[in-house]
C-alpha positions in Angstrom: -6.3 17.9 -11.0 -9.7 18.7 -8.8 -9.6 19.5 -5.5 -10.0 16.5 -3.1 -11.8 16.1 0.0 -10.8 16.0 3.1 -11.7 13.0 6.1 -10.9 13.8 9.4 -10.0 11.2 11.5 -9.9 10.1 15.0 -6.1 10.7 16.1 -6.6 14.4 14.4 -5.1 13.8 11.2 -6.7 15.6 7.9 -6.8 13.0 5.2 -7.0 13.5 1.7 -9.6 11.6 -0.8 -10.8 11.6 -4.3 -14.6 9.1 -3.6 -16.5 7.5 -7.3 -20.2 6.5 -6.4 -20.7 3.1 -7.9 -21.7 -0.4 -7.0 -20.1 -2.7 -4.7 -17.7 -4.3 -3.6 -16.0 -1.0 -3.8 -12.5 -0.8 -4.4 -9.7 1.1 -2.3 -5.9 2.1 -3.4 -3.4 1.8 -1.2 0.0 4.0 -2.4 3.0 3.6 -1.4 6.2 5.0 0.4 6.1 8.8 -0.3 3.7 8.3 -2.6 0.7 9.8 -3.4 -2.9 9.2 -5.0 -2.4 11.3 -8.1 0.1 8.6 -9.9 -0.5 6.6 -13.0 -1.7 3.4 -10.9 -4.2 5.4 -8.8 -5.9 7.4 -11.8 -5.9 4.1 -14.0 -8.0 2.6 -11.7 -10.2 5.6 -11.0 -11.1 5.7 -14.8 -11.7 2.1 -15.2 -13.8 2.2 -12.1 -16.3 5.3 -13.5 -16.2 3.4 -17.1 -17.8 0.2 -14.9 -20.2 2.1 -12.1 -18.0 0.7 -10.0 -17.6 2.5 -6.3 -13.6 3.1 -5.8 -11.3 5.5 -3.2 -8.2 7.2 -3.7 -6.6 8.5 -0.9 -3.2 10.2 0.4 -1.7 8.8 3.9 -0.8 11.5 6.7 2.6 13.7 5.7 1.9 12.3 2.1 0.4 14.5 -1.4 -2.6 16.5 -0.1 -3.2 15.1 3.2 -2.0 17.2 5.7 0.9 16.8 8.2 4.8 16.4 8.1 6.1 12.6 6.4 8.7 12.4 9.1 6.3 12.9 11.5 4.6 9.2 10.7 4.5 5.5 10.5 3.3 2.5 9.5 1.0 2.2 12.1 -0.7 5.7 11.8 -1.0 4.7 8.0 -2.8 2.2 8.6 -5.0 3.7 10.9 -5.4 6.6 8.4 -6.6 3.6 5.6 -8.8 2.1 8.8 -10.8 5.0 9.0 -11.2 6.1 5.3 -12.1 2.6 4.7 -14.8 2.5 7.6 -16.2 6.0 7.0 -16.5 6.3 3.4 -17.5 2.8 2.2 -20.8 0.2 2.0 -19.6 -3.5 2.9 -16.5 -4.8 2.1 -14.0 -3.9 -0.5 -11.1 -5.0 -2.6 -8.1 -3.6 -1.8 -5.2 -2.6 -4.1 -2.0 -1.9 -2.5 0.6 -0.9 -4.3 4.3 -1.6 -2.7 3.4 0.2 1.2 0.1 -0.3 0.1 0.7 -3.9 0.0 1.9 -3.8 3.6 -0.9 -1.3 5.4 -3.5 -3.7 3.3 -2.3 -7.0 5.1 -2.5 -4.9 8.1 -5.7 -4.3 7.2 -6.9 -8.0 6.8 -6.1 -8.3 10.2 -7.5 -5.6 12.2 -11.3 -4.8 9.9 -11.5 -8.3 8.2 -15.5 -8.0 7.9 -14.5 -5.5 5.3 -12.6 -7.0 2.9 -13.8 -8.6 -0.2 -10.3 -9.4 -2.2 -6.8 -8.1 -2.2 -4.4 -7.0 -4.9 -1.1 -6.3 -4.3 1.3 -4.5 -6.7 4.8 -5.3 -5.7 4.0 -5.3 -2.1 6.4 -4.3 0.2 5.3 -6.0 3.8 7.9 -5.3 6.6 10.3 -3.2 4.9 11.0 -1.2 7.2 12.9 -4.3 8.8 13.6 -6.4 6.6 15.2 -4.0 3.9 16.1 -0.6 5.1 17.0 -1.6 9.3 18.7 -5.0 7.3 20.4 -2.8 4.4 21.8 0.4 6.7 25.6 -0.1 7.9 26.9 0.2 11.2 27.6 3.8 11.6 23.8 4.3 9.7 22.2 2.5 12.6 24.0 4.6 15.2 23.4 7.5 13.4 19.6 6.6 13.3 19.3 5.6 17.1 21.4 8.5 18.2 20.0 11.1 16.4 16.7 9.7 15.0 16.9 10.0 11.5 19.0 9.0 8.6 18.9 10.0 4.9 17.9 7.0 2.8 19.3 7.5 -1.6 16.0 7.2 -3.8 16.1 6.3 -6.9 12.8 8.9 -7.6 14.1 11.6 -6.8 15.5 13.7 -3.0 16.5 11.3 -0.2 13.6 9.4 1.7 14.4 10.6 5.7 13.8 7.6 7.6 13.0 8.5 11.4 13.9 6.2 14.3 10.1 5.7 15.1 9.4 5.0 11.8 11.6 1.7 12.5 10.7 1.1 15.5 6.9 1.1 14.7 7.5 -0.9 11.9 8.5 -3.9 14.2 4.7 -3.7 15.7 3.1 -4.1 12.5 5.8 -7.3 10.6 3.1 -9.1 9.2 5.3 -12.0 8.0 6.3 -13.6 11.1 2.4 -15.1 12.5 -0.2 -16.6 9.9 -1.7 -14.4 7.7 -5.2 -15.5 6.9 -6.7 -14.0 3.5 -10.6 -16.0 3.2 -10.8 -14.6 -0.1 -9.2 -14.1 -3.5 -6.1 -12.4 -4.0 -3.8 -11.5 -6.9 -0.1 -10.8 -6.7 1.9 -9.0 -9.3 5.5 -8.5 -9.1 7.9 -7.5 -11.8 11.8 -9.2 -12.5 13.4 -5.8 -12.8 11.9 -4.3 -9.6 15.3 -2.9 -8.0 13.1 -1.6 -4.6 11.0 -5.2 -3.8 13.3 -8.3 -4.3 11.6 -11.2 -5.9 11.8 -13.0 -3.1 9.3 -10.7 -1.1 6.4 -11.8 -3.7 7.1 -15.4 -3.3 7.5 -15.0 0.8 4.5 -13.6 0.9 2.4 -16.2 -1.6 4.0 -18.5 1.0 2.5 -16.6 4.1 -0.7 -16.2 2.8 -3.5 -19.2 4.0 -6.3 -18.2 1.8 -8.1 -20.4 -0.8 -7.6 -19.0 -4.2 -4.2 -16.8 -4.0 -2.3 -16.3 -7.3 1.1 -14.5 -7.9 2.5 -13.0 -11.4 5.7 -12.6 -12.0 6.0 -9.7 -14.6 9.3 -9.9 -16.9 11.3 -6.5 -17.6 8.4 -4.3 -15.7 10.2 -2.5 -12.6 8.7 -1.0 -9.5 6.6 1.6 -10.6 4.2 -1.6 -12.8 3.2 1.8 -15.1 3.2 0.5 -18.3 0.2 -0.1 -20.5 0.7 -3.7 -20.1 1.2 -3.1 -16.6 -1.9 -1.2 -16.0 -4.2 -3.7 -17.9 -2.9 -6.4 -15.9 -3.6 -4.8 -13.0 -7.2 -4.6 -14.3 -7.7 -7.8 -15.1 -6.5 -8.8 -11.6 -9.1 -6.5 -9.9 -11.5 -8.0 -12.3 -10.6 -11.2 -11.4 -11.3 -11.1 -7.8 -14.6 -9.8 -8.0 -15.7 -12.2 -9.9 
């Protein structure tokens, strides 16, 4: 693994990025919840974009892999910033943008607040508004009282120790629901989703093909692949959905 480099950004936060030179459109990944840019999906991508000359980022969020700061210290709104200014200091014109479950979120945010720089958008089991519309939905009675009294709550992973969800982290996420006004997307965009994904219900993919006003916008169901879309036949889809929009 080489060492990354580091973007500093506006607000203060030290952000972590792996940059290939190439031509454009460029294209950005997006991770996910406490995620990072060194997983399968992220290097995949990097490779295939060096074997084309193609210019691509990889990057980790505030509180997340390399980039510095505490997780429980952010939210979806300083993630996306932290995407808004990678995107706008390291790249040439508009990109593609692959988001990956948060990813998928922060990239709708995206399309919304630096639209001039977006050429296409894939999302891999996209995840907008969770923090609403799964985890505040999902948590019990005494788990919201818990999390408004004493501003965090312990959330069961099924990749390993407990995600810590914070108060603000909730709370922000109500700024940034992306599924409740029109979501304009001018230009092509690929969905893929997978039938056993036990973090994004199927019904999150098809809401959001719904939301979307854009002229060419396809979803993919995949059937058997789960959350992490990892497999070889996962990964070349992926491709060929990056491929596909831009052409």
């Amino acid at each position: 693994m080489s060492a990354p480099s580091y973007h500093d950004t506006a607000e203060g936060r030290r952000i972590a990025y792996h940059q290939t030179e190439g031509q454009g459109p460029g294209v950005v990944f997006l991770g996910g919840f406490m995620s990072d840019m060194e997983g399968t999906k992220a290097l995949a991508l990097e490779a295939w974009a060096q074997a084309q000359g193609r210019a691509f980022v990889r990057f980790d969020y505030s509180g997340h892999g390399q980039s510095l700061g505490a997780f429980t210290e952010g939210c979806i709104g300083d993630w996306a910033a932290d995407a808004r200014s990678v995107i706008e200091a390291l790249t040439d014109g508009p990109q593609v943008l692959v988001g990956s479950s948060m990813g998928g979120w922060i990239s709708a945010i995206l399309t919304r607040t630096i639209p001039q720089k977006l050429a296409g958008f894939v999302g891999i089991a996209a995840a907008p508004d969770f923090t609403e519309d799964s985890m505040w939905r999902d948590f019990s009675d005494d788990e919201r009282a818990r999390l408004m009294a004493m501003g965090e709550v312990l959330l069961p992973s099924d990749y390993g120790d407990p995600y810590p969800i914070t108060r603000r982290l909730i709370e922000d996420g109500r700024a940034h629901l992306v599924l409740r006004t029109a979501l304009p997307m001018p230009f092509p965009v690929r969905l893929l989703q997978g039938t056993e994904d036990e973090a994004v219900e199927r019904h999150v993919a098809l809401r959001l093909l719904d939301h979307i006003d854009g002229p060419d916008v396809q979803l993919t169901f995949v059937k058997g692949a789960d959350h992490r879309f990892s497999t070889p036949a996962c990964l070349a889809l992926v491709m060929r959905a990056v491929e596909e929009v831009l052409e």
